[in-house]
Backbone of each chain as ProteinMPNN parsed JSONL, in Angstrom:
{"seq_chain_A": "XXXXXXXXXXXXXXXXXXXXXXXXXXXXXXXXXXXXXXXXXXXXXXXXXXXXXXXXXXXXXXXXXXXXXXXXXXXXXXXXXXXXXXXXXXXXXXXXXXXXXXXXXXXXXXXXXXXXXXXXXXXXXXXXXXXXXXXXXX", "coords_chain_A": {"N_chain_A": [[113.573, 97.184, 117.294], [113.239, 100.412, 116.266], [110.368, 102.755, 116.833], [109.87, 104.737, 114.674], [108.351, 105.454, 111.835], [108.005, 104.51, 108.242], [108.813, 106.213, 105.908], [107.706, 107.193, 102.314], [108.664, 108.696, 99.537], [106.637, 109.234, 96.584], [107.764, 109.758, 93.395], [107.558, 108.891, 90.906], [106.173, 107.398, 88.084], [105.357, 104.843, 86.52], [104.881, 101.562, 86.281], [106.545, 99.798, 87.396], [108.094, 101.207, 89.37], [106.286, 102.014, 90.362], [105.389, 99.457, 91.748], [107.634, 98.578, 92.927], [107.765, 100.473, 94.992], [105.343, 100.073, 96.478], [106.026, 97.362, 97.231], [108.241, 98.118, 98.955], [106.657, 99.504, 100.957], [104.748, 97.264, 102.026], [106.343, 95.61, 103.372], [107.639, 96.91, 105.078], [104.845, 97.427, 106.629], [104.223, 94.92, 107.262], [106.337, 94.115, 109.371], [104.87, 95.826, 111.222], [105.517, 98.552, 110.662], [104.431, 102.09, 110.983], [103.384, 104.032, 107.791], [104.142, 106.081, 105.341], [102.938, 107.447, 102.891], [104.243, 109.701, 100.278], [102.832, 111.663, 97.513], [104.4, 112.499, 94.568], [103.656, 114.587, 91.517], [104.554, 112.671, 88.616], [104.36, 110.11, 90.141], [102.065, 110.74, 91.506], [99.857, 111.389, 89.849], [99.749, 108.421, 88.739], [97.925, 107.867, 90.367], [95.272, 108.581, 89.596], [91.626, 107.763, 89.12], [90.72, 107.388, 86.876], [93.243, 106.499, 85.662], [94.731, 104.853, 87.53], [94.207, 101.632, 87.11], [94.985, 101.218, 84.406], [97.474, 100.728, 82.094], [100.613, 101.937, 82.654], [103.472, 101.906, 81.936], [106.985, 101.355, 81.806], [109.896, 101.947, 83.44], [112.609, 103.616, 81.656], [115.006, 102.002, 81.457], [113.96, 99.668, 81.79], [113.719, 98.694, 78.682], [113.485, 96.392, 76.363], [113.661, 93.699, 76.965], [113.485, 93.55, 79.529], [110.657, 94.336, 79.83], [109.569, 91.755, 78.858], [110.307, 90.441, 80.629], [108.733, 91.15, 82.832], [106.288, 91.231, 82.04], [105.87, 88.719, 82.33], [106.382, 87.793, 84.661], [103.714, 88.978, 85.279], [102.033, 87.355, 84.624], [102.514, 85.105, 85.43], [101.775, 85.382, 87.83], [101.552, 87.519, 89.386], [100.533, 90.096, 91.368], [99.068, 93.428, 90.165], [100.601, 96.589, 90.965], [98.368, 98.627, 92.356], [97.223, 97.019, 93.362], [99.136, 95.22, 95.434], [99.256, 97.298, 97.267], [96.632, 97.756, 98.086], [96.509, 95.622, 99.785], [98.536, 95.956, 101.355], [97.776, 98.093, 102.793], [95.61, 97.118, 104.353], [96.594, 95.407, 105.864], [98.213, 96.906, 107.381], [99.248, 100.012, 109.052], [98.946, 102.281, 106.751], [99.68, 105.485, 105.62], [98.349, 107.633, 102.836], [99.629, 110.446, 101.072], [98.182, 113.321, 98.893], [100.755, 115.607, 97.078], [100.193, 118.549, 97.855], [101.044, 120.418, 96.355], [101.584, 119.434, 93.708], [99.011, 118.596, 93.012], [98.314, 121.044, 92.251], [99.402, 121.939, 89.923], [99.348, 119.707, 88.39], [96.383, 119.821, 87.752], [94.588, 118.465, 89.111], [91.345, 117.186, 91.067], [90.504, 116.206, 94.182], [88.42, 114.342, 94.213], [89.195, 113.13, 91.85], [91.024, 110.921, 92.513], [92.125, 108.004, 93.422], [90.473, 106.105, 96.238], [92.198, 104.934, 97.807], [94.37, 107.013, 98.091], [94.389, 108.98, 100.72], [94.277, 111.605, 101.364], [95.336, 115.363, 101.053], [98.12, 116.961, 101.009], [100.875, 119.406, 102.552], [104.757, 119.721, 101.918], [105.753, 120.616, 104.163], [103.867, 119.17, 106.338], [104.743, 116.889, 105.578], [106.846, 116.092, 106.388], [106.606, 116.411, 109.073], [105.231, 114.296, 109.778], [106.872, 112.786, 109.372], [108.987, 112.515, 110.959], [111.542, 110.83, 112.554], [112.028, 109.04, 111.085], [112.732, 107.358, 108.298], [113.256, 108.305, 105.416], [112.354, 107.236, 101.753], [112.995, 107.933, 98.43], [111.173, 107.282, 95.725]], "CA_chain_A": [[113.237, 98.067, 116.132], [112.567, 102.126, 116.65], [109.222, 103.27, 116.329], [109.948, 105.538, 113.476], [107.534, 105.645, 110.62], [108.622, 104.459, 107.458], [108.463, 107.505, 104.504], [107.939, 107.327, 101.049], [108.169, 110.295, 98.49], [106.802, 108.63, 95.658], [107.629, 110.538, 92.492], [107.697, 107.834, 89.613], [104.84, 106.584, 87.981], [105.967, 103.492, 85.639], [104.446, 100.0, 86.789], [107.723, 98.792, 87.475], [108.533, 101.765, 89.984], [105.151, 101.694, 91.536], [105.642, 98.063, 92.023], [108.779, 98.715, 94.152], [106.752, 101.257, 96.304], [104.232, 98.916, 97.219], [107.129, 96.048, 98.052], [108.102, 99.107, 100.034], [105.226, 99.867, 101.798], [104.576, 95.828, 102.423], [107.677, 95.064, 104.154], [107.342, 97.89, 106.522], [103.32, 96.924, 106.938], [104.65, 93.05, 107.63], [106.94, 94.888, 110.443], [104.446, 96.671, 111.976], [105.696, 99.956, 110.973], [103.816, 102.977, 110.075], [103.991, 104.201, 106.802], [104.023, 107.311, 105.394], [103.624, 108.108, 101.749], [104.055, 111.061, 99.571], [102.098, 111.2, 96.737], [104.504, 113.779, 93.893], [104.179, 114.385, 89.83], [103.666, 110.838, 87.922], [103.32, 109.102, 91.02], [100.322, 111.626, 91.547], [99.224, 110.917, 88.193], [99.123, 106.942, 88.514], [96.793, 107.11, 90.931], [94.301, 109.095, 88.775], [90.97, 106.8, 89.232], [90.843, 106.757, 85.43], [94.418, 105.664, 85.249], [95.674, 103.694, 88.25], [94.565, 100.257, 86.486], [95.516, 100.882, 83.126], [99.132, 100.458, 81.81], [101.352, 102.999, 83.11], [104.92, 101.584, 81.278], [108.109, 101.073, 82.746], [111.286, 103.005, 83.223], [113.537, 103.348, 80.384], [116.163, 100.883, 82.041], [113.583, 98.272, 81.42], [113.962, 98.232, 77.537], [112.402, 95.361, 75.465], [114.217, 92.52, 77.713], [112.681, 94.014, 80.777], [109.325, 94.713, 79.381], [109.06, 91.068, 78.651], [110.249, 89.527, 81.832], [107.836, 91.728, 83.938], [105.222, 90.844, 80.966], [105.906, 86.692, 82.012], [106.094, 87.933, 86.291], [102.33, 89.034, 85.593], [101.326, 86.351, 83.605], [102.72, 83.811, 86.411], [100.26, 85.564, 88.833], [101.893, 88.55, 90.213], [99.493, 91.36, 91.171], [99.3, 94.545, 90.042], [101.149, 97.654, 92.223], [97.744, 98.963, 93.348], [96.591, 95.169, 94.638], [100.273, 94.621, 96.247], [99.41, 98.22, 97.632], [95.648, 98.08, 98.846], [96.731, 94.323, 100.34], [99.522, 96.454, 102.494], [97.058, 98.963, 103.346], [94.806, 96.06, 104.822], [97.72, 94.593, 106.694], [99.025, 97.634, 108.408], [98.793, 101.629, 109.166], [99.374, 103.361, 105.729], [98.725, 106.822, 105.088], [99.007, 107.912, 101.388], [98.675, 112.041, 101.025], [98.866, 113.558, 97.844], [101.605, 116.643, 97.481], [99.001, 119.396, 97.093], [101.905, 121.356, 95.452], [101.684, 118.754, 92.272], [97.623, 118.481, 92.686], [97.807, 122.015, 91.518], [100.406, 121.71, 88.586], [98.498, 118.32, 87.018], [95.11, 119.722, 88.176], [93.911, 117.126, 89.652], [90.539, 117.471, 92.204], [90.475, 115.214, 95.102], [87.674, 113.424, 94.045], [89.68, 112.495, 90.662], [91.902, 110.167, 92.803], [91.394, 106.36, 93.727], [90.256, 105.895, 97.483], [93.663, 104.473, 98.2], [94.85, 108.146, 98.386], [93.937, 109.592, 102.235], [93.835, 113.268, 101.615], [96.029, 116.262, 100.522], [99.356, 117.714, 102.477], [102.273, 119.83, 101.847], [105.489, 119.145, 102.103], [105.606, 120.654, 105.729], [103.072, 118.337, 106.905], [105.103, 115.414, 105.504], [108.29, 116.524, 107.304], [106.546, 116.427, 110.629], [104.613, 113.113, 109.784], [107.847, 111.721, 108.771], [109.76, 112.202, 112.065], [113.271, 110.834, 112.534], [112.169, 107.638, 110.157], [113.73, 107.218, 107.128], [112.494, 108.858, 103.616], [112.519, 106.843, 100.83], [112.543, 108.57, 97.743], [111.282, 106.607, 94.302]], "C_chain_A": [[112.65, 99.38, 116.601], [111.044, 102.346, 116.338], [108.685, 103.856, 114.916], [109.028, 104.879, 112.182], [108.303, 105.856, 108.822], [108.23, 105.792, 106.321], [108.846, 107.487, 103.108], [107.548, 108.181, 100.22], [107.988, 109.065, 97.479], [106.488, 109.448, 94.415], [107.068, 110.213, 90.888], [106.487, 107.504, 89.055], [104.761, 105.885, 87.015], [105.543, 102.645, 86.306], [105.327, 99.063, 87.524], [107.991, 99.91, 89.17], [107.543, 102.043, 91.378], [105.039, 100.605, 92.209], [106.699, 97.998, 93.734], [108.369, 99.348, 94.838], [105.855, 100.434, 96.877], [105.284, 97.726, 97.841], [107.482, 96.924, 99.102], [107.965, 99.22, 101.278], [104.913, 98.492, 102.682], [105.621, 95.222, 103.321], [107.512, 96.019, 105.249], [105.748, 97.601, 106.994], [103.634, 95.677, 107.699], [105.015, 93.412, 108.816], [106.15, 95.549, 111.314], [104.677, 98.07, 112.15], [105.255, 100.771, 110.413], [104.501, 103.528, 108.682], [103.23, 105.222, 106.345], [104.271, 107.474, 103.872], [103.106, 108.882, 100.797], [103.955, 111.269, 98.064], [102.967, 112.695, 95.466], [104.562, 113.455, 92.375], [103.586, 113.279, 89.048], [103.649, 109.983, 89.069], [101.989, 109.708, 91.629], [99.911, 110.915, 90.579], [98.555, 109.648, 88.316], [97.727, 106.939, 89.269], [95.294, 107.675, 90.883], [93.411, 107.621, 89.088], [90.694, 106.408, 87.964], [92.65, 106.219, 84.97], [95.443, 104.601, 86.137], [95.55, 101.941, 87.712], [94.876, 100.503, 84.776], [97.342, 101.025, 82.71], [100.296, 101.627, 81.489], [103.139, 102.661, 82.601], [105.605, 101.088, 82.378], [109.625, 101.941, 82.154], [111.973, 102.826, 82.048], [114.248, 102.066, 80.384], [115.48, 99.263, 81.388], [114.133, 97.487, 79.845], [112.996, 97.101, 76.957], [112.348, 94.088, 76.459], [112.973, 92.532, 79.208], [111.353, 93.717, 80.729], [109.239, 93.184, 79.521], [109.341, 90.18, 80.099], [108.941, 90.172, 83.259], [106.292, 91.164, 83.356], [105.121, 89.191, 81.999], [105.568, 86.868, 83.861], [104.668, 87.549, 86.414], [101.53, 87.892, 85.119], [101.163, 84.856, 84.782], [101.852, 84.487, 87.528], [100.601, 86.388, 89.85], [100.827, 89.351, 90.401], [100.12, 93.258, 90.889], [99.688, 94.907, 91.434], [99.939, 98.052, 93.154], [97.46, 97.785, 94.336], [97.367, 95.239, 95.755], [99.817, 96.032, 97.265], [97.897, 98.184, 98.794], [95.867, 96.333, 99.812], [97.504, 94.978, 101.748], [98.549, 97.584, 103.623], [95.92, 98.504, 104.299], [95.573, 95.643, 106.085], [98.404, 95.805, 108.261], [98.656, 99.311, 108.228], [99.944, 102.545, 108.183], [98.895, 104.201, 105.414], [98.782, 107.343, 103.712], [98.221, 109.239, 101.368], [99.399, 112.646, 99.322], [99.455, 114.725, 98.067], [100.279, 117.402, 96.747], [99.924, 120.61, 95.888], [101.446, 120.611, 93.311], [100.05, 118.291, 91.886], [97.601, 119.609, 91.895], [98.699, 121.819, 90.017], [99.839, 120.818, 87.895], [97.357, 118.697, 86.963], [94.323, 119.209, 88.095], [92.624, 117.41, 91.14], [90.823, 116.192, 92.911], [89.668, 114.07, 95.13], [87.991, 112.799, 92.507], [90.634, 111.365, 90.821], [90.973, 109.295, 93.206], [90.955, 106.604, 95.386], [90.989, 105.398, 98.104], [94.488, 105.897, 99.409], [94.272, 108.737, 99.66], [93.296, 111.302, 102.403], [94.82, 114.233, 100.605], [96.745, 116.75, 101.704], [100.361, 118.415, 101.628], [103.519, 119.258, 102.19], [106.351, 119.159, 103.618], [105.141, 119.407, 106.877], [103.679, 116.755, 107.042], [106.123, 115.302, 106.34], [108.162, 115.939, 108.441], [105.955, 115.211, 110.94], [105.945, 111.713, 110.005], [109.094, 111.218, 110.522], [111.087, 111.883, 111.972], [113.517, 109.543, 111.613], [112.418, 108.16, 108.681], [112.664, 107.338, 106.001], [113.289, 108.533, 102.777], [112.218, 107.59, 99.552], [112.356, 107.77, 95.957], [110.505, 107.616, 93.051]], "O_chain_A": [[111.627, 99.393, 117.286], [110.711, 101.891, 115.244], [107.654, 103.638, 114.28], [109.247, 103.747, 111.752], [108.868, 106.833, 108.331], [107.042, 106.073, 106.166], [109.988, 107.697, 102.698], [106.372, 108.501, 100.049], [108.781, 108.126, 97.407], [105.344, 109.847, 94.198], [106.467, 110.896, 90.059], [105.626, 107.302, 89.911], [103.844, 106.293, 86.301], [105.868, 102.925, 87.46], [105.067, 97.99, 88.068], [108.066, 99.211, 90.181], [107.731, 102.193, 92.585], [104.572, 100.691, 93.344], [106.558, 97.624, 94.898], [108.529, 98.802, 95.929], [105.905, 100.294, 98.098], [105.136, 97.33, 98.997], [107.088, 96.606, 100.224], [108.672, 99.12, 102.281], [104.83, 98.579, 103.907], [105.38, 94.187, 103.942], [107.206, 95.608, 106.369], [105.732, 97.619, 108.224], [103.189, 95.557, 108.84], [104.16, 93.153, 109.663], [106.734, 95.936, 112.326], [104.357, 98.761, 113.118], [105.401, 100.683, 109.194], [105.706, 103.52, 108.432], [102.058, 105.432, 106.656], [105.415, 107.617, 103.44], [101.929, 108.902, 100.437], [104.954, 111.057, 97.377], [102.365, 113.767, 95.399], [105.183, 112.507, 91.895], [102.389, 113.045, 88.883], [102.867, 109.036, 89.003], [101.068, 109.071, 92.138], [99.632, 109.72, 90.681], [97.347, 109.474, 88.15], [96.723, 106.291, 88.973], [94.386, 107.44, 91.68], [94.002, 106.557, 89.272], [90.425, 105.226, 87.753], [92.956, 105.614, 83.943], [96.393, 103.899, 85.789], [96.471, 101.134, 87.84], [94.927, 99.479, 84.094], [98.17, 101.571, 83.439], [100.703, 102.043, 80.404], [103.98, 103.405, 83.105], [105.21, 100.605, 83.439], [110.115, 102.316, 81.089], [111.851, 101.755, 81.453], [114.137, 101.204, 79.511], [116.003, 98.281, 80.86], [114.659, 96.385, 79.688], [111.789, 97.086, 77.2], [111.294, 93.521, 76.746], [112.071, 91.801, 79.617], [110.865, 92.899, 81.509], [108.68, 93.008, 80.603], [108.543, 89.336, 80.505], [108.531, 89.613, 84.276], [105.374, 90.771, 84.075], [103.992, 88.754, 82.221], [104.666, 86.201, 84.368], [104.194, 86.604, 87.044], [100.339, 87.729, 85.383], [100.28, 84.013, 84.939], [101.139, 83.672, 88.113], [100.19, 86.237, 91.001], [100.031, 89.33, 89.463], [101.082, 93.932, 91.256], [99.493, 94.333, 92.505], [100.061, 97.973, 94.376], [97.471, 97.672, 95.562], [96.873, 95.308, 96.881], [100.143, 95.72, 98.41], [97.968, 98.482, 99.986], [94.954, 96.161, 100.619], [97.215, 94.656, 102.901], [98.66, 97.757, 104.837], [95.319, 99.337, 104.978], [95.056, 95.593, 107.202], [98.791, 95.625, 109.415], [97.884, 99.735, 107.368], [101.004, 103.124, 108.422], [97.772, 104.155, 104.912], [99.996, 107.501, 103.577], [97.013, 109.428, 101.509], [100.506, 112.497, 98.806], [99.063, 115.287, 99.089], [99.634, 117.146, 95.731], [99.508, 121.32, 94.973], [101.18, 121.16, 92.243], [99.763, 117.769, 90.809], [96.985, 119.505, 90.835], [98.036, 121.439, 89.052], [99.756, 121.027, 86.685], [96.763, 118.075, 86.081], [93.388, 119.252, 87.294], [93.098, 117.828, 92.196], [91.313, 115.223, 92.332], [89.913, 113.045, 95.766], [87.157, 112.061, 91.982], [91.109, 110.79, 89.842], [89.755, 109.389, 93.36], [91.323, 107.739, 95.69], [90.618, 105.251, 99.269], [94.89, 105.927, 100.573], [93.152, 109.104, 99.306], [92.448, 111.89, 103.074], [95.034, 113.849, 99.455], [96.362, 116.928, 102.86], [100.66, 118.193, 100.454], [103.437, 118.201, 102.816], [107.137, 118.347, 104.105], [105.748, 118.918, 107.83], [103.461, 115.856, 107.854], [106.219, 114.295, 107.041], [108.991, 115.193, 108.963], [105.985, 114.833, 112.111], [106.004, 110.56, 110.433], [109.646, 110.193, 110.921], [111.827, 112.623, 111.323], [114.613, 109.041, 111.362], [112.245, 109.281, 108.202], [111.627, 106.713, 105.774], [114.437, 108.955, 102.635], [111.045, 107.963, 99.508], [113.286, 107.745, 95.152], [110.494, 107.245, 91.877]]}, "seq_chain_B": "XXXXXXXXXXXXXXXXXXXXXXXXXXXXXXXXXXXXXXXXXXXXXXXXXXXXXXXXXXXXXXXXXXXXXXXXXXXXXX", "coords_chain_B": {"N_chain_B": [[110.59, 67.395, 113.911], [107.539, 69.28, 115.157], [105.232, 68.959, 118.252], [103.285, 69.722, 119.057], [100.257, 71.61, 118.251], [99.3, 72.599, 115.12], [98.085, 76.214, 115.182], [97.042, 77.526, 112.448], [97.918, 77.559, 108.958], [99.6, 78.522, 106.269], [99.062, 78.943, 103.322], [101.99, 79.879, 100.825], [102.69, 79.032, 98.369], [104.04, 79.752, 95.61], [103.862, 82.276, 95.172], [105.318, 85.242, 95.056], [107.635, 87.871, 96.694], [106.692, 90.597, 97.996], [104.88, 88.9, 99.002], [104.434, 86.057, 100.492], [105.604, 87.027, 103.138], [103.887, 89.084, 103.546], [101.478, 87.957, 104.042], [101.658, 86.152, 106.316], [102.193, 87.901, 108.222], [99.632, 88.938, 108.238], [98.449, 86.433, 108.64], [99.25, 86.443, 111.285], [98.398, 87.962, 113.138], [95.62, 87.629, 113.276], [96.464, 85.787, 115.305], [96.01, 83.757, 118.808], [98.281, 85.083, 121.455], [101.402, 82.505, 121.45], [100.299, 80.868, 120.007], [101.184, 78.697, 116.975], [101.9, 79.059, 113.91], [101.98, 77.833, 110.651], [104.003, 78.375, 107.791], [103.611, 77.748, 104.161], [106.265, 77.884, 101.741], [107.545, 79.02, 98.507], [109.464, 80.198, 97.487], [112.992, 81.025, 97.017], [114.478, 83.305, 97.871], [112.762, 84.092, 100.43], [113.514, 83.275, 102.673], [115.277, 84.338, 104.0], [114.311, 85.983, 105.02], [111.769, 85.293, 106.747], [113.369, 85.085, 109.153], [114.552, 87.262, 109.415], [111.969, 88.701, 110.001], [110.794, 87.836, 112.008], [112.416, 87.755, 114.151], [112.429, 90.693, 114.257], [109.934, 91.193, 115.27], [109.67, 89.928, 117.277], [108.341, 87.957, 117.223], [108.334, 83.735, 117.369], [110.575, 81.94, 115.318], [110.084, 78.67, 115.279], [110.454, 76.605, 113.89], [112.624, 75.503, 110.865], [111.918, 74.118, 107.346], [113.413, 72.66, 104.562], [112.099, 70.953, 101.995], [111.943, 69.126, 98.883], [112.038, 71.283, 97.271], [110.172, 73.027, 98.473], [109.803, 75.273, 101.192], [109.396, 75.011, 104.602], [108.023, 76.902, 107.249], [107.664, 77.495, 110.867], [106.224, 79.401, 113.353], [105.624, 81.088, 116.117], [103.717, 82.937, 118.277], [103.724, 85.466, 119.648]], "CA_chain_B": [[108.914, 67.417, 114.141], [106.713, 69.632, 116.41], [103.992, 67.548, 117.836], [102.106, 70.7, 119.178], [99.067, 71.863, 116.866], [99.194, 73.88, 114.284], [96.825, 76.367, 114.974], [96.57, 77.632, 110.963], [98.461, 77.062, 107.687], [98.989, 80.029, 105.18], [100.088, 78.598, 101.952], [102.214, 80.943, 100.116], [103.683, 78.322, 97.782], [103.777, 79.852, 94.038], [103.731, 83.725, 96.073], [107.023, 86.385, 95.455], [108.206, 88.603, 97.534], [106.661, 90.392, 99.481], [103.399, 88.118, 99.645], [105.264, 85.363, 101.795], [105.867, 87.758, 104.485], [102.848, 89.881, 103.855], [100.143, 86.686, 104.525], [102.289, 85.435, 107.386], [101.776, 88.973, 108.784], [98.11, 88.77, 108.739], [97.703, 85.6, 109.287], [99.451, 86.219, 112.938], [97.207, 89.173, 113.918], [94.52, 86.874, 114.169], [96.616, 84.357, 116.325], [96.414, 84.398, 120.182], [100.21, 84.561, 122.104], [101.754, 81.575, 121.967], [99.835, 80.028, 119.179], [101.731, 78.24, 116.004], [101.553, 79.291, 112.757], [102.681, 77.548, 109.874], [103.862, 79.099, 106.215], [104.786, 77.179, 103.567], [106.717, 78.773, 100.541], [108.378, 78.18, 97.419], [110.571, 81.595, 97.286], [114.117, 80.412, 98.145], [114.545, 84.562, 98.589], [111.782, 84.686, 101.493], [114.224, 82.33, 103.374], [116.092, 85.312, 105.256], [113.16, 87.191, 105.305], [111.105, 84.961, 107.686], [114.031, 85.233, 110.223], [114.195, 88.798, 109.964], [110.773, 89.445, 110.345], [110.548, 86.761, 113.53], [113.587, 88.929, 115.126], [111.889, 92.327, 114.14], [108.304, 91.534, 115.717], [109.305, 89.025, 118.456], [107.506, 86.13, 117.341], [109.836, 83.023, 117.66], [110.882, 81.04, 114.402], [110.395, 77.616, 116.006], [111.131, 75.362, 112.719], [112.798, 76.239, 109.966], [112.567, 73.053, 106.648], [113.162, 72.467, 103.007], [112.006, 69.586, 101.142], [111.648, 68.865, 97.623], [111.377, 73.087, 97.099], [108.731, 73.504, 99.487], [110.578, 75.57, 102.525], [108.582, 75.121, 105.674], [108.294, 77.62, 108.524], [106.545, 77.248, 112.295], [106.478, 80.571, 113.959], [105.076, 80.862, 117.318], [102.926, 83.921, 118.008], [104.361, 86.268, 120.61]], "C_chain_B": [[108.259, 68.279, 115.408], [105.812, 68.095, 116.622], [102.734, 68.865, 118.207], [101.107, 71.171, 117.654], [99.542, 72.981, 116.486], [98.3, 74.909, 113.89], [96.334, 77.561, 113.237], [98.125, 77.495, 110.48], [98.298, 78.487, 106.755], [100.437, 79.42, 104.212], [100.162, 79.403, 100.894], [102.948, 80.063, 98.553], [103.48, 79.175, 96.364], [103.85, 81.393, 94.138], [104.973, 84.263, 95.492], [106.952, 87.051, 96.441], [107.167, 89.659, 97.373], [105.393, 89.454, 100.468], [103.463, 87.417, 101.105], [104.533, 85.583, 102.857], [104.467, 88.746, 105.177], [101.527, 88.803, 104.654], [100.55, 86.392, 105.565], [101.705, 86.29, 108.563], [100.464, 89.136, 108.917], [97.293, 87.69, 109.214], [98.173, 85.708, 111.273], [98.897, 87.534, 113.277], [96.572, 88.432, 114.292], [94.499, 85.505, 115.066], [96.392, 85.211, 117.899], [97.904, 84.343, 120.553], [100.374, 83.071, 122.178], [101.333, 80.655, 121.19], [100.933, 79.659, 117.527], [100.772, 78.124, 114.915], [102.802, 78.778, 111.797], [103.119, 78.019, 108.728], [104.962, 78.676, 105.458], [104.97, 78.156, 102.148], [107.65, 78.685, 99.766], [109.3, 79.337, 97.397], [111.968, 81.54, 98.366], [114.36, 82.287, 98.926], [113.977, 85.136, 99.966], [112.606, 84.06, 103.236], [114.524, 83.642, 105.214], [114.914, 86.427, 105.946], [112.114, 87.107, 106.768], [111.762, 85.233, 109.142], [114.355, 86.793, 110.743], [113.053, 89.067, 110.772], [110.398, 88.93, 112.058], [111.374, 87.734, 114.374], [112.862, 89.877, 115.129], [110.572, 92.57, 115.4], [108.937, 90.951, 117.238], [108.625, 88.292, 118.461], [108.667, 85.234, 116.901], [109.345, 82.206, 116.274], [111.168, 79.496, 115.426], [111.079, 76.744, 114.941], [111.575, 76.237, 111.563], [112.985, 74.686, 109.063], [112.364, 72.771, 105.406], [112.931, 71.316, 102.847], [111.25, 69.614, 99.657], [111.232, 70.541, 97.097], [110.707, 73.65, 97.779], [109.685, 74.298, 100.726], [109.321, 75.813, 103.297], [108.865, 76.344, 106.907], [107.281, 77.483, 109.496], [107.083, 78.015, 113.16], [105.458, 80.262, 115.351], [105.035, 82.494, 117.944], [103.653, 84.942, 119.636], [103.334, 86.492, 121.645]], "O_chain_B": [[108.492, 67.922, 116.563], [105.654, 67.033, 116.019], [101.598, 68.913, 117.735], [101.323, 71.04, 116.449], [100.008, 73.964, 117.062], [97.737, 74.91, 112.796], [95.299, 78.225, 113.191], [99.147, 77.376, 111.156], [97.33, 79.227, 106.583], [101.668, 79.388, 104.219], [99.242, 79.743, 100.15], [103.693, 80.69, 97.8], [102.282, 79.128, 96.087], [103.911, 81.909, 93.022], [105.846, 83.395, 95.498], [106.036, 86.777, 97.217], [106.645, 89.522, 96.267], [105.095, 89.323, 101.655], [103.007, 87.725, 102.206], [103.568, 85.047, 103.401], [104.105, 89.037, 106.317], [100.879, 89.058, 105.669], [99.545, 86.237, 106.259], [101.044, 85.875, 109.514], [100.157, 89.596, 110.017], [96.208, 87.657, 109.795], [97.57, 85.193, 112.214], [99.643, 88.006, 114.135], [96.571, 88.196, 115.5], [93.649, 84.687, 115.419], [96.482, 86.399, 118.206], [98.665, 83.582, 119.956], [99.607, 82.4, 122.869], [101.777, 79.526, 121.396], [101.408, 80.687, 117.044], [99.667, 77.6, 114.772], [104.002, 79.028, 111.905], [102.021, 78.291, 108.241], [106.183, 78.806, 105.54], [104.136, 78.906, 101.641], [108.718, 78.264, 100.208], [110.365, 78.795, 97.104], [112.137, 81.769, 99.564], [114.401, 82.511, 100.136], [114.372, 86.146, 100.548], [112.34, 84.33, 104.407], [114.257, 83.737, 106.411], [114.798, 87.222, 106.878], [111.752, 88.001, 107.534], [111.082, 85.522, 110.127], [114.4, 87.314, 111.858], [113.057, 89.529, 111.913], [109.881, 89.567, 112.976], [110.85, 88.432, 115.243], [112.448, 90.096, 116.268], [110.31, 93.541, 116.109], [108.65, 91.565, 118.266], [108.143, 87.798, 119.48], [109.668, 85.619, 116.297], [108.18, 81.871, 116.057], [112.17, 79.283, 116.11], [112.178, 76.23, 115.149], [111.123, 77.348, 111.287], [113.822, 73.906, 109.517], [111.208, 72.607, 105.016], [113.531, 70.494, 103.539], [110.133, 70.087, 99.449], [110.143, 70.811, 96.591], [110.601, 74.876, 97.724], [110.455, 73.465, 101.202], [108.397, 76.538, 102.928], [110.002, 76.53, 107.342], [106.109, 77.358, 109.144], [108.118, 77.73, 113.762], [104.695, 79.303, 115.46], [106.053, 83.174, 118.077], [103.933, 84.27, 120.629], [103.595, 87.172, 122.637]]}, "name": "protein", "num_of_chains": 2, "seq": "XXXXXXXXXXXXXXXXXXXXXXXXXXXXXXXXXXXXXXXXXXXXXXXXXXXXXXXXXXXXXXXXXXXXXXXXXXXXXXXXXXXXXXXXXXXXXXXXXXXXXXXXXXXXXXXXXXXXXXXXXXXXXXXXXXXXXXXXXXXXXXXXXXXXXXXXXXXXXXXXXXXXXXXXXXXXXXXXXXXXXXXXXXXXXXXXXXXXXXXXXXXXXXXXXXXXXXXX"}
């Protein structure tokens, strides 16, 4: 397996989409491979410290059907995205930076985010973080 | 059957994806080389996963066994 540092732009910020970022993130953590991810827009947003645990929806796609099978997941004893997320962050070397481009556009201060979040970067910074490993974009 | 010891157990039974793999993964940090780790798990999906991950790291899948839903695994710590 290459060295390369896994990279995730994460743009989304639906429960369902954050979910899949953290499975993500966890599978490359399990692996031993760094991870790299980029914090833009509503996935900025979620991780507002007044809004990363409260109920952030789910993509359109889900619909009513959806809604209720993800509803019955949590119920059977799934964890929330941040859990599955600060569990990965435990496990292995994840950096999470927010895009300072979309800090200014939501205006958001640095101390309005969860402690999950690492810092602030542009999209330069992520480029060169990211290396020749593979950017995921959700 | 091994007969060697099992030096821990990380029961994922009732777990999805990516727990499994994620607990397995921490529980073998805190093995020494060479030590056996067991992980049992009800997620027929985690099946391919364990063998990946054994290939990926270089820790050896020694057992691989289903019974009654339960799939067993006995990895052996690199």
């Amino acid at each position: 397996m290459e060295d390369e540092p896994i990279n995730i732009v994460l743009f989304s910020g639906t429960e369902d989409r954050l979910q899949a970022a953290a499975v993500m993130a966890s599978g490359a953590a399990a692996l031993g491979k760094k991870v790299n991810i980029f914090l833009q827009y509503w996935g900025l947003e979620a991780f507002r410290k007044d809004r990363i645990s409260t109920s952030l929806g789910l993509a359109p796609e889900a619909g009513a059907r959806g809604a209720a099978l993800v509803a019955e997941a949590a119920k059977a004893g799934q964890q929330p995205w941040h859990a599955t997320l600060r569990v990965a962050k435990e496990l292995g070397e994840i950096d999470i930076q927010a895009c300072s481009l979309s800090m200014d556009v939501l205006k958001i201060e640095e101390e309005d985010l969860d402690p999950l979040v690492d810092g602030v970067e542009g999209v330069t910074a992520f480029y060169l973080n990211a290396g020749d490993g593979h950017i995921i974009f959700i | 059957m091994s007969t060697e010891q099992i030096a821990q157990i990380v029961d994922a039974k009732g777990l999805a994806c990516p727990m499994p793999i994620v607990k397995t993964a921490q529980a073998a940090k805190g093995l020494a080389p060479g030590q056996l780790l067991e992980v049992l798990s009800t997620d027929a999906g985690s099946t391919k996963d364990f063998a990946a991950w054994a290939k990926a790291t270089g820790n050896e899948l020694v057992e691989q066994t289903v019974e009654g839903g339960v799939y067993r695994f006995v990895l052996r710590k690199k």
